[in-house]
N, C-alpha and C positions, 0 to 999 in steps of 0.2 A: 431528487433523491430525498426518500422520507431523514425527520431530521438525527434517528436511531441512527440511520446510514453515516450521516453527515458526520455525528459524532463520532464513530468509528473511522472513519476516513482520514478526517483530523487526530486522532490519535496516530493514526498509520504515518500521516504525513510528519508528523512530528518524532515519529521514531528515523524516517528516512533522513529528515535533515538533519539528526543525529548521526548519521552514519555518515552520508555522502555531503551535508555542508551545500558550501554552493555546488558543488557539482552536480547537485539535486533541480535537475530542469523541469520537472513535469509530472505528474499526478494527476492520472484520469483514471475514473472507476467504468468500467463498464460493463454489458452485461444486462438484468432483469431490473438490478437495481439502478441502472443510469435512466431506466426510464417515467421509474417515479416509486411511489410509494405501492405498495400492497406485496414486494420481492420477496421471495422467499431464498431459505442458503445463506450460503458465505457470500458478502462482497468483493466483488475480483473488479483487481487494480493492476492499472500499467505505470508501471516509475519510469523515465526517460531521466539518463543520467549522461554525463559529459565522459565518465570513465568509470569500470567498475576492477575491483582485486580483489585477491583471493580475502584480504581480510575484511574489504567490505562483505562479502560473500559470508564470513564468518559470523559477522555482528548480526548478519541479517536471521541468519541459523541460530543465533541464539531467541531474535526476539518471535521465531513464528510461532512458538504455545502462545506467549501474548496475543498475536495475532488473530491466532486461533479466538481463544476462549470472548476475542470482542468482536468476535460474527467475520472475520475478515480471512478471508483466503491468502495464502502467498501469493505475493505480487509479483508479475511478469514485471523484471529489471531487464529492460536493453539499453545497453550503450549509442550515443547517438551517432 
């Protein structure tokens, strides 16, 4: 992952375990950019979480402009 990505990714990551804490098991990008540098687009992420509620659901809706505006797609959240 070029390290533009990287940076975005860690941002992401760091907003998730704001929300979900430890329930927060997992962070993988995948996609154009999982295969290295030159991707073009948004960064698309899967979060694997231990349990997900509506108000996690909430927090997450507030931060996707963020997400947006640093190159990163919504992230597919499934519960494990």
């Amino acid at each position: 992952m070029a390290s533009t990505s990287g940076g975005a990714a860690d941002y992401l990551v760091a907003d998730l375990r704001t929300v979900f804490g430890e329930r927060l098991r997992s962070v993988c990008v995948y996609g154009p950019h999982a295969d290295g540098p030159g991707a073009t687009g948004p960064i698309t992420c899967l979060a694997l979480v231990a349990s997900v509620t509506s108000v996690d659901l909430d927090a997450c809706g507030r931060a996707v402009h963020s997400w947006h505006r640093h190159g990163l797609a919504t992230p597919l959240i499934l519960p494990e």
